[in-house]
C-alpha positions in Angstrom: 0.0 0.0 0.0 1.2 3.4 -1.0 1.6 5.5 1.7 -1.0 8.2 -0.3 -3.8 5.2 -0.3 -3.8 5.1 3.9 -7.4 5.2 5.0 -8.0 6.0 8.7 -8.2 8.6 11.4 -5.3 10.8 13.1 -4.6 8.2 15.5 -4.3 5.5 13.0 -2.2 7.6 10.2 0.4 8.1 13.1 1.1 4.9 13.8 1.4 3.9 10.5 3.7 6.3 9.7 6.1 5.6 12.9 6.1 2.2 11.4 6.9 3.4 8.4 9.6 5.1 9.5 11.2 2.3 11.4 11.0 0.7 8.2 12.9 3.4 6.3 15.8 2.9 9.2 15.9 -0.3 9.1 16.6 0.0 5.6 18.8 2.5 5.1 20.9 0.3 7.7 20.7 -2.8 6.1 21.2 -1.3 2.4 23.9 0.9 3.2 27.0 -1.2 2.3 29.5 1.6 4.7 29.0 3.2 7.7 28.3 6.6 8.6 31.6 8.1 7.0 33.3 9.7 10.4 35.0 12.7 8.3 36.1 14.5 11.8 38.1 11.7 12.1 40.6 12.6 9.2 40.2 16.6 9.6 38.9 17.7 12.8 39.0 21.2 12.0 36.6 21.2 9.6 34.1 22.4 10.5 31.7 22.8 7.3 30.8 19.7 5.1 28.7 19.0 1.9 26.8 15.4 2.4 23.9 14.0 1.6 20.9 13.1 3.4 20.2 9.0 3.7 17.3 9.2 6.2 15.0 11.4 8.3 12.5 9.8 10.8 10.7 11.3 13.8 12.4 10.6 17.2 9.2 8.5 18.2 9.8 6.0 15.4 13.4 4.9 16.3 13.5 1.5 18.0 13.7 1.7 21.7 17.9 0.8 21.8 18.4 3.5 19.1 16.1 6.2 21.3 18.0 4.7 24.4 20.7 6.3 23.1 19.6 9.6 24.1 19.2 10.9 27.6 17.3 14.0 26.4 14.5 14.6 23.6 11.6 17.3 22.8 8.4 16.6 21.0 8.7 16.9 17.6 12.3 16.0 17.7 13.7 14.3 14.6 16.9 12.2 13.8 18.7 12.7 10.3 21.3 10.2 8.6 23.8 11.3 6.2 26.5 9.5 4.3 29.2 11.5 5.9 29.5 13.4 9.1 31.9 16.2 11.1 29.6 15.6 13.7 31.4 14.1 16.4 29.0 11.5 18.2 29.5 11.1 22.2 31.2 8.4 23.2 35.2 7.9 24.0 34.5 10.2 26.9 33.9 12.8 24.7 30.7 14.9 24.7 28.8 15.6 21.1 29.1 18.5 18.9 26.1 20.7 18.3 25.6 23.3 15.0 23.4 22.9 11.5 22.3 21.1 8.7 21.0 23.5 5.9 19.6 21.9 2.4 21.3 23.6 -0.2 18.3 23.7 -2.4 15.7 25.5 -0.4 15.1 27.1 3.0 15.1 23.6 5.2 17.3 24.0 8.5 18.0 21.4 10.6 19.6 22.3 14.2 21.5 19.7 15.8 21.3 19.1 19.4 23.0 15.6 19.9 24.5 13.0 17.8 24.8 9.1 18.4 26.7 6.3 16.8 24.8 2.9 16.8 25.6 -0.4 16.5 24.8 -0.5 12.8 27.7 2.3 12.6 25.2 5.0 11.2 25.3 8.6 13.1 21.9 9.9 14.3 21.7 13.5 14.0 19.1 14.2 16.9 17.4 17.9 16.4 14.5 19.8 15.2 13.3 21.6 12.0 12.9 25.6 11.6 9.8 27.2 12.3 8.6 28.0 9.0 8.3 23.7 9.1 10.7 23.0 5.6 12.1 19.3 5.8 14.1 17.4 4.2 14.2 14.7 2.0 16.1 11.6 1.6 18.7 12.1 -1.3 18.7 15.8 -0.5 22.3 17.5 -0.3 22.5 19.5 3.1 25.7 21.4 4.4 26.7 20.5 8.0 28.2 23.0 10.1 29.5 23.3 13.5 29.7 25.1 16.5 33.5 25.6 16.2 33.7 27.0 19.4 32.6 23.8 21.2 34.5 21.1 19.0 37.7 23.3 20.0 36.7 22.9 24.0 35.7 19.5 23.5 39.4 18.8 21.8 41.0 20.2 24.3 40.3 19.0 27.2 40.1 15.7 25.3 43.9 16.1 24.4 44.4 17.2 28.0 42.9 14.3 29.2 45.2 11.9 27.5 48.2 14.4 28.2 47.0 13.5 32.0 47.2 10.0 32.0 50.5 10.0 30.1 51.9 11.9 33.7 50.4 9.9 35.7 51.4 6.6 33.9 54.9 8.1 33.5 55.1 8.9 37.3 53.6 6.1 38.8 53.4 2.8 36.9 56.2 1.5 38.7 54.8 2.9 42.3 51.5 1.5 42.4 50.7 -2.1 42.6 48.1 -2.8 39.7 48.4 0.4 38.2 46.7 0.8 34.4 44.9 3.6 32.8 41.1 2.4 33.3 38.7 5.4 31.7 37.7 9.1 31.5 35.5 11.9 31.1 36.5 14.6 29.0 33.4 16.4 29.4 34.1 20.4 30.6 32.0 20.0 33.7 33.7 16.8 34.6 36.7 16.0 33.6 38.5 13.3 34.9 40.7 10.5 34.3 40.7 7.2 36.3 43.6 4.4 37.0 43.7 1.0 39.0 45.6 1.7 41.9 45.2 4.0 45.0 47.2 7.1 44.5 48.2 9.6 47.7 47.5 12.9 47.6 51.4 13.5 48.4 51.4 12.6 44.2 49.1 15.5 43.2 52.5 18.1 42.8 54.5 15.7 41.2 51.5 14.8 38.4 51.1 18.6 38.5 54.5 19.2 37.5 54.7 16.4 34.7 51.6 17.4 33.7 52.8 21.6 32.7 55.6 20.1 31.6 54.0 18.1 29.0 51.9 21.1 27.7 54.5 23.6 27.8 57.2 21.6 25.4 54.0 21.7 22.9 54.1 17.6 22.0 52.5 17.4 18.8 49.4 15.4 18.6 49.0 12.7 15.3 46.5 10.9 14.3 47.4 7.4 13.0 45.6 4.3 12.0 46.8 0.8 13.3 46.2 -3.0 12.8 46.9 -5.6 15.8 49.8 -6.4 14.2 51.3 -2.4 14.8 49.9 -2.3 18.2 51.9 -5.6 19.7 55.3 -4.1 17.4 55.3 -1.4 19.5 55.0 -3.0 22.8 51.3 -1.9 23.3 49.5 -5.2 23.3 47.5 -4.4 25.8 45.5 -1.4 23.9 44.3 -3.2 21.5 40.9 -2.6 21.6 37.6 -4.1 20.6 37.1 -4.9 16.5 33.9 -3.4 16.9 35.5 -0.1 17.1 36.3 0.1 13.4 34.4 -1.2 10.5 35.0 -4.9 9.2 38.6 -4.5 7.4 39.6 -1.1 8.4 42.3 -0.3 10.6 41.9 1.2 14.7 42.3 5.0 15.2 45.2 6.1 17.8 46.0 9.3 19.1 49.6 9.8 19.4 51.2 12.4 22.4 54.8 12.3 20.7 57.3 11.6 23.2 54.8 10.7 26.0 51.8 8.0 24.9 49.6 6.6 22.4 46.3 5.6 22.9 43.5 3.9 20.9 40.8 6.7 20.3 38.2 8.2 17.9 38.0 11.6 19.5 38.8 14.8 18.6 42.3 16.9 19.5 44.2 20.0 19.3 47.5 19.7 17.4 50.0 20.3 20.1 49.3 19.9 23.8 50.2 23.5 24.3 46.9 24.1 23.0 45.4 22.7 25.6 46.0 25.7 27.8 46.7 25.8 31.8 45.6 22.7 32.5 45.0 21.7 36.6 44.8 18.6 38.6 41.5 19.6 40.8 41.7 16.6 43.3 42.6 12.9 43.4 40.1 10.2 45.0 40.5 7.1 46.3 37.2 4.1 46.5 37.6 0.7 46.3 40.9 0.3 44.6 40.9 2.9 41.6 41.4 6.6 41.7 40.1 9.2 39.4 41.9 12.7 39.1 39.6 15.6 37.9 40.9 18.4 35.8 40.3 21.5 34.6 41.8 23.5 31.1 41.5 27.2 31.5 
């Protein structure tokens, strides 16, 4: 049935359409033969992109694991899938960048509160319309844009976090009994790096010092893309991370801090870790065998 022959009332006509939608998704994922192309990955200051549109649903129709994917929605929210994003998705510790979608053929603007990468690989653009209610439409070019302010604060207290842990593993991998990098939070509001181990207090000058020292002899920060194979050659067997991390056949993203550490990551950095700015160990706690150091980048 076409959806122009559906016969019904209001209630009706909005539940076929939700499952229509689902049906679009479902879809697009299955027929898609890539991913969601992750262009911030390759240039993360770029902050304008030309793509294409490869779905548009309402929020309401995505299957409850996609929608589980955000904490936040509003009524009338929709998700848009395009074949390449600079749209950073959260995850890695790393919040999501915000900014536009604009069709380039009429007056359509779509404003991008979150973004999500699920397990079919595909980013969901999670936003709403403009007022004067233009959409979309599936094969549509769009140009994406940013909020460049945000992607640079996101990059660097996400270099800054990794700049951290290199100090502290530096300092204190042969103190600690246990001790291993475990995870982080890069977001601005609470940042902080955590490690096996219980680390004094007495260490929080010592990491300090590592720590400006790092940022002030400007490390350069390179992107690099490894196989198992180059991970275990250079002694870092134990980062290799889960295959599900990359597509089927393409090599794992790593982050290198030249002359401190490398670490496996899909994120998005400054180019020197004096960009990061002053960058301050807030306080280290201790609970059941970890410790987590918050930070701050001014």
């Amino acid at each position: 049935m076409a959806v122009s022959d559906f016969v019904g009332g209001k209630e009706e006509k909005e539940l076929f359409d939700r499952g229509l939608a689902r049906i679009m998704l479902r879809t697009t994922s299955q027929s898609m033969t890539k991913r969601t192309q992750l262009v911030f990955q390759h240039d993360a200051k770029l902050y304008k992109l030309q793509t294409v549109v490869t779905a548009l649903v309402p929020f309401s129709a995505l299957t409850g694991t996609q929608q589980s994917l955000f904490k936040v929605s509003s009524e009338g929210d929709h998700v848009v899938v395009t074949e390449g994003t600079i749209f950073h998705p959260q995850g890695g510790g790393q919040p999501s960048d915000e900014g536009t979608m604009t069709a380039a053929a009429d007056s359509a603007v779509f404003h991008v509160a979150a973004a999500r990468k699920d397990d079919a690989g595909l980013v969901l653009h999670l936003g709403h319309f403009g007022v004067d209610g233009a959409r979309f439409e599936v094969g549509q070019a769009v140009e994406q844009t940013l909020d460049a302010e945000k992607r640079l604060l996101h990059s660097r207290f996400h270099t800054a976090g990794h700049v951290l842990g290199a100090a502290v593993r530096h300092l204190l991998e042969q103190e600690i009994d246990g001790f291993d990098e475990l995870k982080a939070s890069h977001f601005p509001d609470s940042a902080a790096c955590e490690f096996r181990g219980l680390i004094d207090g007495r260490w929080k000058g010592p990491i300090q010092e590592r720590l400006d020292d790092y940022v002030r002899r400007a490390m350069p920060v390179e992107i690099d893309w490894w196989d198992e194979d180059d991970f275990r050659a250079n002694g870092l067997g134990r980062l290799i991370p889960e295959r599900s991390q990359a597509a089927p056949g393409e090599k794992l993203r790593v982050v290198k801090i030249v002359g401190a550490e490398v670490y496996p990551c899909g994120g998005t950095h400054v180019d020197t870790t004096d960009l990061c700015g002053k960058t301050t160990v807030k306080k280290i706690a201790r609970t059941k065998g970890t410790s987590r150091i918050s930070y701050t980048v001014a």
